[in-house]
C-alpha positions, 0 to 999 in steps of 0.5 A: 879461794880462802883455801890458799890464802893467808891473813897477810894476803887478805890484808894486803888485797884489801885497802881498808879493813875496818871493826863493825857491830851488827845494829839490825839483823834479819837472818831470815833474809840474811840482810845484816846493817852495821854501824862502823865501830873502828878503822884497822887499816885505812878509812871506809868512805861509808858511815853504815854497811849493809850485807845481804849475805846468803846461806846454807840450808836453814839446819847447818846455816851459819848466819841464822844466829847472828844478832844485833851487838856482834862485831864484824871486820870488813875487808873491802877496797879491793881491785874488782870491788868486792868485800870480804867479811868476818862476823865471829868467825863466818866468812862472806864474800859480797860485791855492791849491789843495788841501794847502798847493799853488797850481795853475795854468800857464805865462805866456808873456805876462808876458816883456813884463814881464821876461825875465832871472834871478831875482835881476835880478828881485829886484834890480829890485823892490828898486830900484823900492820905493827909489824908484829907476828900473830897465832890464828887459828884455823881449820885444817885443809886435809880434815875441815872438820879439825882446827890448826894453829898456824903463824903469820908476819907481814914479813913473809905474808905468803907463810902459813907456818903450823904451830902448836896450840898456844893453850897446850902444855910444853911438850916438855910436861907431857906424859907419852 
């Protein structure tokens, strides 16, 4: 699960990755259509995607405000068929189904992997396949409910180094 696993591994996993916008949204239903914005790694065979992704309880249900304009990165191509999806931070895993359509649901434990927007996303899978290291943030596993920062390289793709808040002053100008 996304508990154990880094943004490298996924990278690696998957044999596209690709920038998508959500054209129709119907979260009441969670069916969601996208169109492609731009590849990051690989070229997706399709012109549009379309999700049907299944929530929570309609309280704590990440997808319900999810709206047409918002961008996605659609990890998909890997050994058993399935995709994984981030749209601004709510992770989905679905399989092909039926009419062009991927079923599945909500992945609340892939925000180990990452929590932020869609196109920090992109930027960092674009960064990692230049070689480069990248700052994500993420939750904490020991407590869900607080976020971490953590490096990753493609270098070392099974790494997951905790790091301080890039936006926290130096340790050098606080006051204990």
């Amino acid at each position: 699960g996304g508990a154990q696993i880094t943004l490298p591994e996924i990278i690696l996993e998957f044999h596209t990755a690709t920038l998508l916008e959500v054209v129709r949204a119907d979260p009441a239903r969670g069916a969601f259509r996208f169109k492609v914005i731009k590849p990051l790694k690989g070229a997706l065979a399709a012109k549009d995607v379309r999700l049907q992704i299944a929530g929570e309880n309609a309280e704590t249900n990440p997808i319900r405000d999810l709206k047409p304009g918002q961008q996605a990165v659609f990890f998909t191509e890997c050994f058993d068929k399935r995709s994984l999806t981030c749209i601004d931070g709510v992770w989905s895993w679905t399989q092909p189904a039926q009419d062009g359509w991927e079923n599945g649901a909500v992945r609340r434990d892939f925000e180990h992997v990452f929590v932020g927007k869609s196109t920090e996303l992109a930027e960092a899978v674009a960064k990692l396949l230049r070689g480069h290291e990248v700052i994500a943030r993420c939750r904490r596993r020991a407590a869900p409910t607080e976020f971490q920062w953590v490096r990753y390289s493609m270098k070392y793709p099974h790494d997951k180094s905790l790091v301080r808040d890039p936006s926290a002053p130096p340790a050098r100008t606080r006051r204990t």
